[in-house]
C-alpha positions, 0 to 999 in steps of 0.5 A: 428488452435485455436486462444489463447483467450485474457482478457485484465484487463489494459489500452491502453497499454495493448490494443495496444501491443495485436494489435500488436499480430498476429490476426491468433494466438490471439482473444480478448475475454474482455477488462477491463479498468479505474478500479483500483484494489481498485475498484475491490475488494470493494462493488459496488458504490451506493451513486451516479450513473456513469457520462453520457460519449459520448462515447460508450467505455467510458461510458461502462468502467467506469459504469463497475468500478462503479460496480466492474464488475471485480469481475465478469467478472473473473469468466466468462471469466475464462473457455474461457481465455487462457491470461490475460493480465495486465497492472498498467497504469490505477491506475495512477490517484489514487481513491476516498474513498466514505463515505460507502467504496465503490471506484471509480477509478480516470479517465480523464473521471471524470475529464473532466466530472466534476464528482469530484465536485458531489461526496458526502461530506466525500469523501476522495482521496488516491493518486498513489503512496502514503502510504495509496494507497499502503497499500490497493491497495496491499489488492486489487491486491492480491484479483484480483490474488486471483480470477484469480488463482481461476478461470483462473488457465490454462490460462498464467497470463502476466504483462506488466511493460513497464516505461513511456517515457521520450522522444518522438520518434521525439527526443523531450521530451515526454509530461507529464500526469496531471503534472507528468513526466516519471522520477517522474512515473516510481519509484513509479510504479516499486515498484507497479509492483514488488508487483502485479507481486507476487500478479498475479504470473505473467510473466513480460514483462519488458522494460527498459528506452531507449527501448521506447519512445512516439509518437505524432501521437498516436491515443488517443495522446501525452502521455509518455504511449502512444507508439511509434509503436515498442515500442508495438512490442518489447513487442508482441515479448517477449509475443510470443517468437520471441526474446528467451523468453519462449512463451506463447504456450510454456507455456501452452504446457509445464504445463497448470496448472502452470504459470511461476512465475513472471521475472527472477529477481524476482526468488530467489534460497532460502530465502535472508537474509538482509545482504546477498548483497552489502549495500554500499548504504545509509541506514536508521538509526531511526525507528519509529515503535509502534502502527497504530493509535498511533501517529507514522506518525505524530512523523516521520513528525514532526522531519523530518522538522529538516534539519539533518533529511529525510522521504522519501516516500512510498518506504522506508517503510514496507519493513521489513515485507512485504515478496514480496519487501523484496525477491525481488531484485527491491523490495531491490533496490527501498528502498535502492534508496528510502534514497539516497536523504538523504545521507547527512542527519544524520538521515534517518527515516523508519516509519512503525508501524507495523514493532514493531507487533511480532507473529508466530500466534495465534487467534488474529494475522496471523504469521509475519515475524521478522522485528526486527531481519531483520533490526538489519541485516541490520543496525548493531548497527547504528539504533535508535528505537521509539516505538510510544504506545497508550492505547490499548483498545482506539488504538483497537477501533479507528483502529475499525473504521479506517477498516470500514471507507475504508471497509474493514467489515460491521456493525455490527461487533465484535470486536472480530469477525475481520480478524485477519491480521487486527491486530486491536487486535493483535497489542496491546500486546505490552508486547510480541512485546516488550519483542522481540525488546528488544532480538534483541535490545540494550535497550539503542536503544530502547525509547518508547513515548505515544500518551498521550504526543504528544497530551498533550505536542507535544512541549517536545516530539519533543524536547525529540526526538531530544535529543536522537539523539543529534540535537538541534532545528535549530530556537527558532521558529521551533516548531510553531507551532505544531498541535498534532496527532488526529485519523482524523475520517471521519465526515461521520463515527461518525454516525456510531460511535454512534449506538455502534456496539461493547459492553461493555463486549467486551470492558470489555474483552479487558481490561482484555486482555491487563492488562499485557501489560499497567503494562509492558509499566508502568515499560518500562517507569517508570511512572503510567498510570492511564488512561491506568490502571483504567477500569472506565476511559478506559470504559468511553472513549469508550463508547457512543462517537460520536468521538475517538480523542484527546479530550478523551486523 
């Protein structure tokens, strides 16, 4: 009988629960640990060599993260795999951003080997579970599926959601990770795993919380991801099929060239739309949407350190256009469960600039779904909308340099030669997003701020803010003090910055580009922009410069 050939690409969660298979039915053909879906889909480390570990497994594992072997390891394996399995539980230490762009997966292995303290000055950490960790680690999963649907397209994609433990299989509670326990963990990695299993179109094996508990006679020890052993069998059953749930023979044998298409909570019949189930729950009422790189975190932060006000974190944001989330059930109830904690609040913010960016496709932007008519379902006439706008050949060019400081193209590079869905061009028509917001949109609800104010007067624009939604500053004291947004360029990229790789007919270009919407933002606004409007003062900021911060504005 031929055994089904295994590619594990997880953590001992995986491993364990493939231990637990029947060796007569299943082989191990690759394992791949300790490398994050960010590490997979960016370029090799180069700036500095992998750490000396004692242990064989260790050291070949995190040498293989330092080179983004996955990306290879893939293509190999792809004719000889019959299953992939998948697990999340390696991301939860987050990843370190070197000055190139180039990513290490944090490991305990660094940890304990001090490693941390030899990475290279500019070195930037994006950790499990944050905003910035989630943006781009949802690009990497997405390119890991895509070389798994190009390679592997028989082989059964199967994603292991198993929550971490809260208790041990001795009745105590389970040891937490570097900190962390299993109620703080299994939030965050619902909505992550909700994301991959659309990125894998993969079959979930999901366990609920008290299915599974944690064992201190684990071989690696105590962890609330290290199993007691029936935990591992309830997840090898699901697997094979002894508890009614569709095999993996099952599936091969019925369409080789087909996967099932992710748990059955996550199959709709048609399109959801925002109002379509019960929203007695608390919802956000102030968005605050605009421009990336035009001040709209540092407004949300800022106006959430009102106590009538909540900011919840990643999960109660890019919701609205991200098409895996918002036709999802777990997707719908993680944002949601995300503003529950500010039920007594007044006000409760989603903060996603990109929610503002319309198009149904063009060169400079991929088709986007309509946020604005999506929340208008979804908050009545309840929500408030800041758009946060900046110059938009300044905001194109400081988003420029933000794609390549986390690598997302080389240098040199066009400004008009980047990938579209980028948005670095396509998010500043401000006039064609606007014009759309204001279809859906009282006016009324809708108030447009400038990054030229929160860096000249951050004071008055807070003040402003809460003035639309009726709030009076709790002390006389509250605003100080207030630093004011600056784009937080890596030191490392200003080198970059002066060798000038775009030119000053593309940025010539650009003003033209964008000259109907600064006259649209002038009369949204009723004010003259000079430093928006005059070419000579636009040139003159972009060109030649070491930095792109507020000292320009």
């Amino acid at each position: 009988m031929t055994r089904h050939r295994v590619f594990i690409y997880g953590s001992c969660v995986s491993r364990d629960t493939f231990e637990h298979l029947d060796p007569g039915q299943f082989e191990l053909v690759q394992y791949v640990a300790r490398q994050s879906a960010l590490s997979a889909y960016t370029r090799p480390v180069s700036m500095v060599a992998p750490p000396i570990l004692a242990s064989p497994f260790q050291q070949r594992m995190v040498s293989g993260d330092y080179a983004s072997n996955i990306q290879s390891l893939i293509p190999e394996y792809g004719e000889h795999t019959d299953l992939a399995l998948i697990d999340l539980t390696d991301e939860r230490l987050g990843v370190y951003v070197l000055p190139d762009g180039s990513v290490i997966t944090r490991t305990h292995e660094l940890i304990d080997s001090d490693v941390e303290s030899l990475l290279p000055p500019g070195t930037q950490h994006l950790a499990f579970g944050s905003d910035r960790h989630l943006e781009y680690w949802t690009q990497g999963i997405t390119a890991v599926g895509s070389l798994f649907r190009q390679h592997m397209p028989r082989a059964a994609i199967i994603l292991l959601d198993i929550p971490w433990a809260a208790y041990s299989e001795s009745g105590g509670p389970a040891v937490p990770s570097f900190g962390v326990s299993a109620s703080e963990a299994n939030p965050v990695f619902e909505l992550y795993s909700d994301i991959a299993a659309q990125a894998l179109n993969a079959k979930v094996i999901r366990l609920n919380e008290h299915e599974v508990s944690s064992s201190p006679n684990h071989p690696w020890g105590e962890a609330p991801f290290h199993y007691s052993s029936e935990v591992y069998m309830k997840a090898s059953r699901l697997i094979t099929g002894d508890s009614g749930q569709t095999t993996i023979r099952e599936q091969n044998a019925d369409d080789t060239s087909k996967r099932a298409s992710g748990p059955d909570q996550l199959r709709r019949t048609g399109p959801r739309t925002a109002d379509s189930s019960n929203r007695d729950s608390v919802k956000p009422n102030l968005f605050i949407i605009g421009a990336e790189q035009s001040g709209c975190e540092w407004l949300s932060e800022n106006i959430a350190r009102h106590p009538e006000v909540y900011l919840p974190g990643a999960a109660g944001r890019r919701y609205f256009d991200d098409p895996i989330r918002f036709n999802s059930d777990k997707g719908d109830e993680a944002y949601r469960q995300s503003f529950m904690s500010g039920a007594d609040h007044e006000w409760r913010i989603d903060c996603t600039p990109t929610y503002f960016w319309q198009s149904t496709g063009s060169p400079f932007s991929p088709k986007r779904t309509d946020a604005a008519s999506s929340i208008s379902k979804y908050t009545g006439d309840e929500a408030q909308v800041f758009v946060v706008l900046r110059e938009p050949v300044t905001r194109a060019i400081a988003a420029y340099w933000h794609y390549f400081s986390m690598a997302h193209f080389d240098l040199p590079q066009s400004l008009f030669g980047l990938p579209r869905e980028a948005g670095i061009i396509g998010q500043g028509f401000y006039k064609k997003h606007h014009d759309h917001w204001s279809t859906v949109f009282n006016e009324s609800r809708i108030h447009i701020f400038l990054y030229d104010d929160l860096v000249t007067n951050p004071e008055g624009s807070i003040r402003r803010a809460l003035e639309i939604l009726s709030l009076e500053p709790p002390t006389n004291n509250w605003f100080e003090p207030i630093a004011a947004p600056d784009d937080a360029t890596p030191p490392w990229v200003q080198r970059f910055q002066d060798r000038q790789s775009y030119s000053e007919q593309e940025l010539a270009a650009l003003f033209q580009l964008y000259r109907p919407d600064v006259k649209a933002v002038e009369q949204a606004t009723g004010r003259k922009l000079d430093n928006w409007r005059v070419r000579s003062r636009v040139m003159r900021m972009n060109l030649g410069r070491a930095n792109i911060g507020r000292q320009d504005v």
